[in-house]
C-alpha positions as CSV (number, residue, x, y, z in Angstrom):
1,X,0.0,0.0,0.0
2,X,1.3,3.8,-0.7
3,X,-0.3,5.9,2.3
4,X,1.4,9.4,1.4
5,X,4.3,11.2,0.2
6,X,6.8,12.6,3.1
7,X,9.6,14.9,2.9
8,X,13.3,14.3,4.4
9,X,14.1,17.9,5.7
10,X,16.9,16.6,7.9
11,X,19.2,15.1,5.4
12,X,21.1,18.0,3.8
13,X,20.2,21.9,3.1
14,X,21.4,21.3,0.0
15,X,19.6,18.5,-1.7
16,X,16.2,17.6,-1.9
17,X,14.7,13.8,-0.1
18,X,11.5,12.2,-0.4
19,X,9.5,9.3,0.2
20,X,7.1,9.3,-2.9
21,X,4.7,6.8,-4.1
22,X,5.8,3.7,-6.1
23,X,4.7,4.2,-9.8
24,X,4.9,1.6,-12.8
25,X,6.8,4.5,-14.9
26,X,9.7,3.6,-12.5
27,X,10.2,0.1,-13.8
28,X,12.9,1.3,-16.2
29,X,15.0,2.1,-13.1
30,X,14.0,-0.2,-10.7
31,X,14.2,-2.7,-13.4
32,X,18.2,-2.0,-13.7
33,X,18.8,-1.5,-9.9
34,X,17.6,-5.8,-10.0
35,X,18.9,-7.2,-13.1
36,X,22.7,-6.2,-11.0
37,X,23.4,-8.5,-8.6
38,X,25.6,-6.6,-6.7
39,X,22.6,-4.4,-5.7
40,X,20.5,-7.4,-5.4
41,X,23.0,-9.4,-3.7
42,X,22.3,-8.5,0.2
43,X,18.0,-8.8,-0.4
44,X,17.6,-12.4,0.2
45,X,15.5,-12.7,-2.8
46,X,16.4,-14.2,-6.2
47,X,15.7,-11.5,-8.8
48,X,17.9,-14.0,-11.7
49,X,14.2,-14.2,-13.5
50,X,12.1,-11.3,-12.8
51,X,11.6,-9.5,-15.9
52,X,10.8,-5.7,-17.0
53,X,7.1,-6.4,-17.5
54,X,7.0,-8.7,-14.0
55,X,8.8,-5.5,-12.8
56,X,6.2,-3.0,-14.1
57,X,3.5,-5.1,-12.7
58,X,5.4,-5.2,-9.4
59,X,5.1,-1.3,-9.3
60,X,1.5,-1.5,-10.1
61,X,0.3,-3.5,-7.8
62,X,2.0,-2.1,-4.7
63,X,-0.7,0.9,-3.9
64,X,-3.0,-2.6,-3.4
65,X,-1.2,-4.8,-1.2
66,X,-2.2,-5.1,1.8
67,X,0.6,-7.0,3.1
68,X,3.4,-3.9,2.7
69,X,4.0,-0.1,3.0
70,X,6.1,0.7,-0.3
71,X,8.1,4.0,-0.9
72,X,10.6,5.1,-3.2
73,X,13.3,7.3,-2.3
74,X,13.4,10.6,-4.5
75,X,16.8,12.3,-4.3
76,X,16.7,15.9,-6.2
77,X,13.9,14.7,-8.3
78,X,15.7,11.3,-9.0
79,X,14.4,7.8,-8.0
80,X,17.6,6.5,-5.9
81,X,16.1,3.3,-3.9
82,X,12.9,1.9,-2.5
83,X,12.1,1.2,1.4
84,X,9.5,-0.6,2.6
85,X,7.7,-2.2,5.8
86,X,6.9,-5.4,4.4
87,X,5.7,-9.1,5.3
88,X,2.7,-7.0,7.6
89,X,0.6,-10.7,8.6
90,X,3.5,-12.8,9.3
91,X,5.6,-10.3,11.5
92,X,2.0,-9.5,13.2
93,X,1.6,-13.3,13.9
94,X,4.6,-13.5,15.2
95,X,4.9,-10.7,17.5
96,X,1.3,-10.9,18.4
97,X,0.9,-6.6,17.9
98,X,0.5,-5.0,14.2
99,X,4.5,-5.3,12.8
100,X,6.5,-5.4,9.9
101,X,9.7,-6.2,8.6
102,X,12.0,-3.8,6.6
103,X,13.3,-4.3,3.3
104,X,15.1,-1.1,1.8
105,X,17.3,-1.0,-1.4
106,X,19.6,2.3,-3.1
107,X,20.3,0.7,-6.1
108,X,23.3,2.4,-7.7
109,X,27.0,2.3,-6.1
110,X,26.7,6.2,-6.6
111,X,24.3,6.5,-3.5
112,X,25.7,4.3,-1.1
113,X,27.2,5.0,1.7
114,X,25.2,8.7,1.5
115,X,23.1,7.6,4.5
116,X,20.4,8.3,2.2
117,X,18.5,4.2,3.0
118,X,19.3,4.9,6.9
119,X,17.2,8.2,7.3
120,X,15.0,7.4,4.5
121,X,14.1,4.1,6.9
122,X,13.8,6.2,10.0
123,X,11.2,9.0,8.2
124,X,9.4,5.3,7.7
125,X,9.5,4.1,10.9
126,X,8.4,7.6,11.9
127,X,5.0,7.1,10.1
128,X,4.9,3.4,11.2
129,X,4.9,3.9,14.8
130,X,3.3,7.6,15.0
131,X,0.5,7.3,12.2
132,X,0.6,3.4,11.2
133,X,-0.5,1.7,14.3
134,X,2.7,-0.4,14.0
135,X,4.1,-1.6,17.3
136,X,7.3,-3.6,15.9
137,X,9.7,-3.4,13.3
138,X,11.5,-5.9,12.5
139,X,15.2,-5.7,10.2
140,X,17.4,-7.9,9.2
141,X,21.0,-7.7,7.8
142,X,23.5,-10.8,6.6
143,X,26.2,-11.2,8.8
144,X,28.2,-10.1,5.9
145,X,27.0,-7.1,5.3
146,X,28.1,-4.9,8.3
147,X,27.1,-1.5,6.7
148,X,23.1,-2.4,7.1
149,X,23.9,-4.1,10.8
150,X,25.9,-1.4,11.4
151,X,23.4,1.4,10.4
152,X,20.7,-0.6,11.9
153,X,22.3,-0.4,15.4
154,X,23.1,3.2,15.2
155,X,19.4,4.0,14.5
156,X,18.3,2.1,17.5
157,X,17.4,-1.2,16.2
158,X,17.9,-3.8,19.4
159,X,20.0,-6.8,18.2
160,X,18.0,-10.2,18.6
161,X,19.5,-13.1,17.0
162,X,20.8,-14.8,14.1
163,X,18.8,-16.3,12.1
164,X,19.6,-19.0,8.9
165,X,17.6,-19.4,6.3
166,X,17.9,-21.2,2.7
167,X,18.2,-18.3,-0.2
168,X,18.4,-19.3,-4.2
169,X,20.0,-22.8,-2.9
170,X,22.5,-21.5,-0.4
171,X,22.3,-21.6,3.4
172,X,22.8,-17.5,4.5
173,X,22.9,-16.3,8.0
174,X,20.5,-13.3,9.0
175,X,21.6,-10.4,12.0
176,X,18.1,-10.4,13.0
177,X,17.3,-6.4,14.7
178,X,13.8,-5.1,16.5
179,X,12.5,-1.4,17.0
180,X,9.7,-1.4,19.7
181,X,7.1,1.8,19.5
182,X,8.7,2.3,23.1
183,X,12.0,2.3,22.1
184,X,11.6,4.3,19.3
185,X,9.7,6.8,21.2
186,X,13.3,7.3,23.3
187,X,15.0,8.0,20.4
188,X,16.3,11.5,19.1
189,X,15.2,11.2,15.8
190,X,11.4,10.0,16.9
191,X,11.1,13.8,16.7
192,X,11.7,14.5,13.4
């Protein structure tokens, strides 16, 4: 589902971030960012066959799902990544309060490292827990990706476990990470 658009005014006075909703003309982009494993690499999702039109119809059928909050992240007018609070039923079932897990992407080398998918995932978590009725969030991270574990602690996210799980035929090991409403609500950038 797409709930509304939400400006970034704390990431730089000199460039422009948004959280805009997901539109099927994006598919040319977003298409790229997932034919390039090396972007695709840390997701946990084998994107080998997905295909321009699947991609288009991915796009269009997000403002419908029920089962996920999708935004994309608009950097001075240019679609840099996605961010999302996905898997809405099963992370409710399992924490027994509305939750949801993240899954954000920046899909060119150019943009990482900007901090652009760690605030774009707080101004998310911001509407989750203050607007969305969301009690948990729920990220995870491979172990061998330290800069999302590493960003996630530094937002807040409490470390749970590790968790394994079986990914295009290979075993991978997940840092699993939680945000509470509470702890969120202790945070500094709760505020923004």
């Amino acid at each position: 589902m797409y709930t509304r658009g939400i400006d970034i005014d704390k990431y730089s006075s000199s460039h422009i971030l948004k959280l805009v909703r997901p539109k099927k003309e994006y598919a040319k982009t977003t298409f790229k960012w997932i034919s390039r494993p090396e972007v695709t690499k840390y997701l946990g999702e084998d994107f080998s066959k997905t295909t321009y039109e699947n991609e288009v119809e991915h796009l269009n059928g997000i403002s419908t799902d029920k089962d996920c909050f999708s935004w994309m992240i608009e950097l001075d007018g240019r679609i840099v990544g996605n961010v999302e609070i996905n898997q809405i039923k099963k992370m409710t079932k399992k924490y027994r309060a509305k939750s949801g897990s993240f899954c954000t992407l920046i899909g060119s080398e150019k943009d990482w490292c900007k901090g652009i998918g760690t605030i774009s995932k707080k101004y998310a978590c911001n509407w989750a827990f203050r607007d969305g009725g969301f009690k948990f969030i729920e990220a995870k991270a491979y172990v061998q990706n330290d800069r999302s574990w590493v960003a996630l602690e530094h937002s807040g996210f409490q470390y749970k476990n590790n968790e394994n799980e079986i990914v295009n035929g290979q075993s991978v090991e997940w840092k699993v990470y939680l945000l509470s409403k509470h702890d969120w609500e202790l945070l500094e950038w709760s505020k923004d």
